[in-house]
C-alpha positions in Angstrom: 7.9 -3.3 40.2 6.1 -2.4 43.2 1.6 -2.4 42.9 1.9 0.6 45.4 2.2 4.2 44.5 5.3 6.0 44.9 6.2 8.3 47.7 5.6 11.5 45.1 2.1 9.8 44.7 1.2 9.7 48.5 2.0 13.1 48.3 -0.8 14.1 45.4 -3.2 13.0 43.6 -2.6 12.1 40.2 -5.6 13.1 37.6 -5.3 11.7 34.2 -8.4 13.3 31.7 -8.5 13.1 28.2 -6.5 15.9 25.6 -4.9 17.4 28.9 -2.9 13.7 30.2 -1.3 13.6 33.5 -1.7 15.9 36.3 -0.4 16.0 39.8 -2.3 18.1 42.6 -1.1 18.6 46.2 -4.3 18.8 48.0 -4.7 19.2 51.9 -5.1 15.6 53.9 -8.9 15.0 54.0 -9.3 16.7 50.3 -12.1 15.2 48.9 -12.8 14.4 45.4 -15.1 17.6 44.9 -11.6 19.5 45.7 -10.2 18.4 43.2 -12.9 18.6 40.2 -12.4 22.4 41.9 -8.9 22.8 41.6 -8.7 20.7 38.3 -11.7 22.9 37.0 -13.2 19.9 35.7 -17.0 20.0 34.6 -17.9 16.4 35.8 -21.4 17.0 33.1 -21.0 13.7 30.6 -18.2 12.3 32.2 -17.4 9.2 33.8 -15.1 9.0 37.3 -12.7 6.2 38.2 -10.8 6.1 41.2 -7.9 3.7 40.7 -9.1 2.4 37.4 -12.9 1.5 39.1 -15.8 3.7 38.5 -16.8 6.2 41.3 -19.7 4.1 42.2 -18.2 1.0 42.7 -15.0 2.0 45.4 -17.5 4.4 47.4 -18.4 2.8 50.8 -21.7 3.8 52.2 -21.8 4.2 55.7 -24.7 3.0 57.6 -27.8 5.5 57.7 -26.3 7.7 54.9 -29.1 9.2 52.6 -28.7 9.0 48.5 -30.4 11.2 46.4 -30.9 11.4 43.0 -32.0 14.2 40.6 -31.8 15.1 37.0 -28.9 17.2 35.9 -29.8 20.3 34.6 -30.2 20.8 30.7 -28.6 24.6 30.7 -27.0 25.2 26.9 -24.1 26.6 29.0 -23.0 23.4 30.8 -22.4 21.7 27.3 -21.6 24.7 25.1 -24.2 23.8 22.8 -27.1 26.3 22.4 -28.9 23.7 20.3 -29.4 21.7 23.4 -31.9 24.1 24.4 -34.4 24.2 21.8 -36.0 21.5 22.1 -37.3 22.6 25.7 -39.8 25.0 23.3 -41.7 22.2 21.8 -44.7 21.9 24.2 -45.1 26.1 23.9 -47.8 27.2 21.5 -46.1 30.4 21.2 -43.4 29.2 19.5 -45.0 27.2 17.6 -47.0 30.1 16.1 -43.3 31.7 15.5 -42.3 28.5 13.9 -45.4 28.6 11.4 -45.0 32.8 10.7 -41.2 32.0 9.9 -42.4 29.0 7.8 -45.0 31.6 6.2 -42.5 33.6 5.9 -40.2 31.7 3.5 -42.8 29.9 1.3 -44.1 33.9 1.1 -40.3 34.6 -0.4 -40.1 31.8 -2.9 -43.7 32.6 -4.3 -42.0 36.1 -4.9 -39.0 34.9 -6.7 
């Protein structure tokens, strides 16, 4: 058994991802790998990379006077599908926290009632 690809591999580029398996994607020569998170439709949020079994990081090259940044990734509830992700970003804001004490007013209120 050969370590190189086969000829249908040269071809594409095989993605494997988790609860889909294997894909193949024909992608233009000079595709990069943001062409084919596109194609694939992949949301890269909480995911890690690996290009022939080695994390992204480690089998990019840097060329010589290239310039790295780094940000935050944005916390939006729609990224993750979880609206509860969200809240938290409200702690700081007295005006929810008066919302927080009226609900919480609110509820004691009822029980004395019942």
């Amino acid at each position: 058994m050969s370590a190189e690809p086969s000829t249908a591999e040269k071809n594409g580029v095989i993605l494997i991802r988790q609860g889909v398996g294997r894909e193949e994607y024909a992608l233009p020569e000079g595709a990069t790998l943001g062409d084919l998170l596109r194609e694939a439709e992949l949301n890269r949020h909480d995911q890690e990379i690996f290009i022939n079994g080695k994390l992204l990081e480690d089998t990019l090259v840097l060329p010589q006077g290239v310039i790295v940044s780094v940000v935050p990734r944005p916390r939006i509830a729609s990224i993750t599908g979880s609206c509860w992700e969200g809240v938290g970003m409200f702690h700081d804001d007295p005006t929810f926290k008066e919302l927080c004490d009226s609900v919480e007013a609110s509820r004691e209120a009822e029980k004395d009632r019942s």
